[in-house]
C-alpha positions in Angstrom: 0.0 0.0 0.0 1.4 3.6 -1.3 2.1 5.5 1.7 0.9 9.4 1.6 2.0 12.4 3.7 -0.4 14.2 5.9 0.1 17.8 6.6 1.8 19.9 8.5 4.5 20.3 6.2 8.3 19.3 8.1 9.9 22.3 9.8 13.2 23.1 7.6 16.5 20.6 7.6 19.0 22.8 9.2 22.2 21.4 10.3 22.7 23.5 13.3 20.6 23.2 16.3 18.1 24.5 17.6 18.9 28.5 19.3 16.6 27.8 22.2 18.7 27.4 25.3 18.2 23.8 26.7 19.1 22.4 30.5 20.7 19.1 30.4 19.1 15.7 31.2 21.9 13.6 29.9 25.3 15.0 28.6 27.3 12.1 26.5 29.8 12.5 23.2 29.7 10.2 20.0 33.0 9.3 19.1 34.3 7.8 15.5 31.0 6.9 14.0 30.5 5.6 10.8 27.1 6.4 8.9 25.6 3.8 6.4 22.0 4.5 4.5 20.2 2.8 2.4 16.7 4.0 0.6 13.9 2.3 2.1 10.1 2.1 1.2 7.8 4.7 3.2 4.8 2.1 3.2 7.6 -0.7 5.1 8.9 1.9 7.7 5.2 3.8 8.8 4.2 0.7 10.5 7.2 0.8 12.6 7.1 4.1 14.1 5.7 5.6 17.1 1.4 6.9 16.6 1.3 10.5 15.9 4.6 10.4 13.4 5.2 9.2 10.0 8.5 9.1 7.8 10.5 11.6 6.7 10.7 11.7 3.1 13.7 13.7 1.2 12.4 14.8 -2.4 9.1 14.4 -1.1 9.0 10.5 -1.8 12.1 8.7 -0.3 13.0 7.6 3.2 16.1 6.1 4.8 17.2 3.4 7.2 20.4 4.0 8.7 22.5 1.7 10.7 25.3 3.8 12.9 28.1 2.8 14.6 30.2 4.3 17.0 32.3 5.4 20.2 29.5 6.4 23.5 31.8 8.3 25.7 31.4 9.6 29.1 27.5 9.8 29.8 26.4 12.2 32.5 23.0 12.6 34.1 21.9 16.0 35.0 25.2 17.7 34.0 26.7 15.8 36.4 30.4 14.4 34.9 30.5 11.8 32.3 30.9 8.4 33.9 34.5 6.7 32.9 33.3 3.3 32.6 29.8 2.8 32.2 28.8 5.7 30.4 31.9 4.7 27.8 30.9 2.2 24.9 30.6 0.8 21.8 27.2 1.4 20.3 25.3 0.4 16.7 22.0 1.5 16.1 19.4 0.9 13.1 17.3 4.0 13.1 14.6 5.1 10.9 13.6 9.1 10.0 10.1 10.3 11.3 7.6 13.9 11.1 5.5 14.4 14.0 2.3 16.0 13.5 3.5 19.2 14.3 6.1 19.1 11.6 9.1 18.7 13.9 11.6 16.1 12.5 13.7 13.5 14.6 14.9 10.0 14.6 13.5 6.5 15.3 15.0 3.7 17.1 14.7 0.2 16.0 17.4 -1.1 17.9 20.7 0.3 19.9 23.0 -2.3 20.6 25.7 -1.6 23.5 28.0 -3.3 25.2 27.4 -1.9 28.8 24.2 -4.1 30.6 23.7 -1.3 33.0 23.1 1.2 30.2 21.0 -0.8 28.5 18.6 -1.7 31.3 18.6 1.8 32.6 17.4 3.0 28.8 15.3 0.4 28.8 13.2 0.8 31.8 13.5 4.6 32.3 13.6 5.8 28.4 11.8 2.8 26.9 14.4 2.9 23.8 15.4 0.0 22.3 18.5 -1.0 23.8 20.2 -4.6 23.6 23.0 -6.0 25.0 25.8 -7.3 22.7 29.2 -8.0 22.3 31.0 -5.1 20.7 34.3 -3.9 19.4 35.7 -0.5 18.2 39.0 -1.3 16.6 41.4 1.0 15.0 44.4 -0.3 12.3 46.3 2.2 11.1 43.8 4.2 8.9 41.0 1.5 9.0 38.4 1.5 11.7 36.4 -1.8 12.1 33.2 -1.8 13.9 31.6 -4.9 15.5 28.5 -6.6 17.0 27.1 -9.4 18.3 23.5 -9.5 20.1 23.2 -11.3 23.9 20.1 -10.1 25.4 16.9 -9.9 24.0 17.0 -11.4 21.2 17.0 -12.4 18.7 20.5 -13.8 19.9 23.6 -13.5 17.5 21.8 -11.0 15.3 25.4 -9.0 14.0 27.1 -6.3 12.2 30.9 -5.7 10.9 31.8 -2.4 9.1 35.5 -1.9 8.5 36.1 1.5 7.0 38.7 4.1 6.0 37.8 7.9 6.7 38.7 10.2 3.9 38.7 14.2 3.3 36.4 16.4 5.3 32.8 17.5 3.5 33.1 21.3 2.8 30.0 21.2 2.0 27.6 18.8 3.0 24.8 17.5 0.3 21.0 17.9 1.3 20.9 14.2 1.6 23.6 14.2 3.8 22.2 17.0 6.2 18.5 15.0 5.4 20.5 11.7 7.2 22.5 13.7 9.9 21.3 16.8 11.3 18.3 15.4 13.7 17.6 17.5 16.6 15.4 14.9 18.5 14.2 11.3 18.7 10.5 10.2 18.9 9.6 6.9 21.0 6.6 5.4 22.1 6.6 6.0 26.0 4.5 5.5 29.0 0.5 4.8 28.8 0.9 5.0 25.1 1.9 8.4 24.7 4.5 9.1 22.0 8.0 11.0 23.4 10.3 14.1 22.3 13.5 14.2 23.3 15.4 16.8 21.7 19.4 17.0 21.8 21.9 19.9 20.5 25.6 19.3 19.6 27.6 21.3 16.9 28.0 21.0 13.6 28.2 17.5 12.8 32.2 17.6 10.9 31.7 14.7 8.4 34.0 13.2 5.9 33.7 10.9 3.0 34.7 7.3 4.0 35.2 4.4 1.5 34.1 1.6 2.5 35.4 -1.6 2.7 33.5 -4.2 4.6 30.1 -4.6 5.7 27.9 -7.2 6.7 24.8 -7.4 8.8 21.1 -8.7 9.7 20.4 -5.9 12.6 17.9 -3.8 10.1 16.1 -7.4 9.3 16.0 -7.8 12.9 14.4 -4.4 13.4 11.7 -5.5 11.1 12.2 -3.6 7.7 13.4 -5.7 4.6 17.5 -6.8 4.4 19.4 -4.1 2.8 19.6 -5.2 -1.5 22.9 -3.7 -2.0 25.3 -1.1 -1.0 24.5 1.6 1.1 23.8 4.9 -1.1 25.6 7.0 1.5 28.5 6.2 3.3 30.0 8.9 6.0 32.2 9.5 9.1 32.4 11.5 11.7 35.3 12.3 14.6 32.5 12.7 17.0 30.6 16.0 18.6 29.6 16.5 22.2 25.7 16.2 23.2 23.3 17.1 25.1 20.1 16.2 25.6 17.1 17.9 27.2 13.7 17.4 28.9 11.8 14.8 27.6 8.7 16.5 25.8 5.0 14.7 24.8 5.6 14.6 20.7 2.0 14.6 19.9 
């Protein structure tokens, strides 16, 4: 079935953040992350997203589904220092691109693998995001970073990933595509007694580079429930990493 936008039309893609000032409910950095998209169908991701949002389209008629992998460093609570050990992790999550109804853009969850069991249950049962438990790696050789991923707990058990890329020249200029996949201000999640949640973040300017790619091979998007990946990713990106912060979780609809 053909999936069609409702109105309001998305506020602009912008890839600074948001002006207002916002007090910190967590404070964290990303670290080394390594961006892979692939085009996706809007009628296989609506299904999957939180009531009151649909995707994102770029063009009008195209969504994404992105699986990102990374450093977590030093999360704080309440802008309260980072904690050393576990607030620092390897993370990989498969995320989708939503609209709320009032037109404010953000991300969707599928799944966030980490490698820290205290994280993960605290996201769990505070945030309600996602979060799994897995066997992780962040490895650095010479030039190459490889990123990898094995799923413990909840399942489904062993689902994986492996990314080895090499980081190339900074972006100058960014495409619209490649603001479209990385400049999101918030995430929407389905939260307590069925209400659907806000949580907006601010960092700077993401500083991206091109990155060839030279390995990659997964089944976490299956997993999250949208069709395996038929090829290549269509966009392929690094990043050194920006500190975040993330506000006061708001109602999204």
């Amino acid at each position: 079935m053909a999936f069609t936008r409702r109105s309001p039309e998305p506020e602009p893609v912008s890839p600074r953040p948001p002006a207002a000032p916002m007090p910190p409910l967590l404070t964290q950095s990303w670290l080394d992350l390594a961006f892979l998209h692939w085009e996706a169908d809007p009628a296989d991701v609506a299904p999957l997203l939180p009531a009151g949002t649909m995707p994102d389209l770029f063009g009008g008629a195209t969504t994404y589904v992105g699986l990102v992998a990374f450093r977590m460093h030093r999360v704080g609570v309440l802008g309260l220092p980072g904690i050393p050990y576990l607030g620092t992790f390897p993370e990989t999550n498969v995320r989708l691109y939503s609209v709320d109804e009032r037109g404010r853009r953000g991300v969707v969850f599928r799944s966030l693998d980490a490698s820290r069991l205290v994280p993960v249950l605290v996201a769990r049962l505070g945030f309600r995001l996602p979060y799994v438990w897995s066997r992780m790696s962040v490895e650095r050789s010479g030039d190459i970073l490889t990123y990898t991923s094995s799923r413990r707990w909840p399942g489904p058990r062993g689902a994986y990933s492996r990314i080895a890329l090499r980081p190339g020249e900074p972006i100058g200029e960014p495409t619209a595509l490649e603001h479209f996949l990385t400049a999101r201000w918030a995430l929407h999640s389905s939260s307590f007694f069925g209400r659907t949640a806000y949580l907006p973040n601010a960092h700077p300017q993401w500083p991206l580079h091109r990155a060839e790619l030279l390995e990659w091979d997964e089944d976490l998007v299956a997993a999250g429930g949208l069709p395996a990946p038929a090829g290549e990713p269509v966009s392929v990106l690094y990043s050194p990493g920006v500190p975040v912060r993330f506000g006061p979780q708001r109602r999204g609809v």
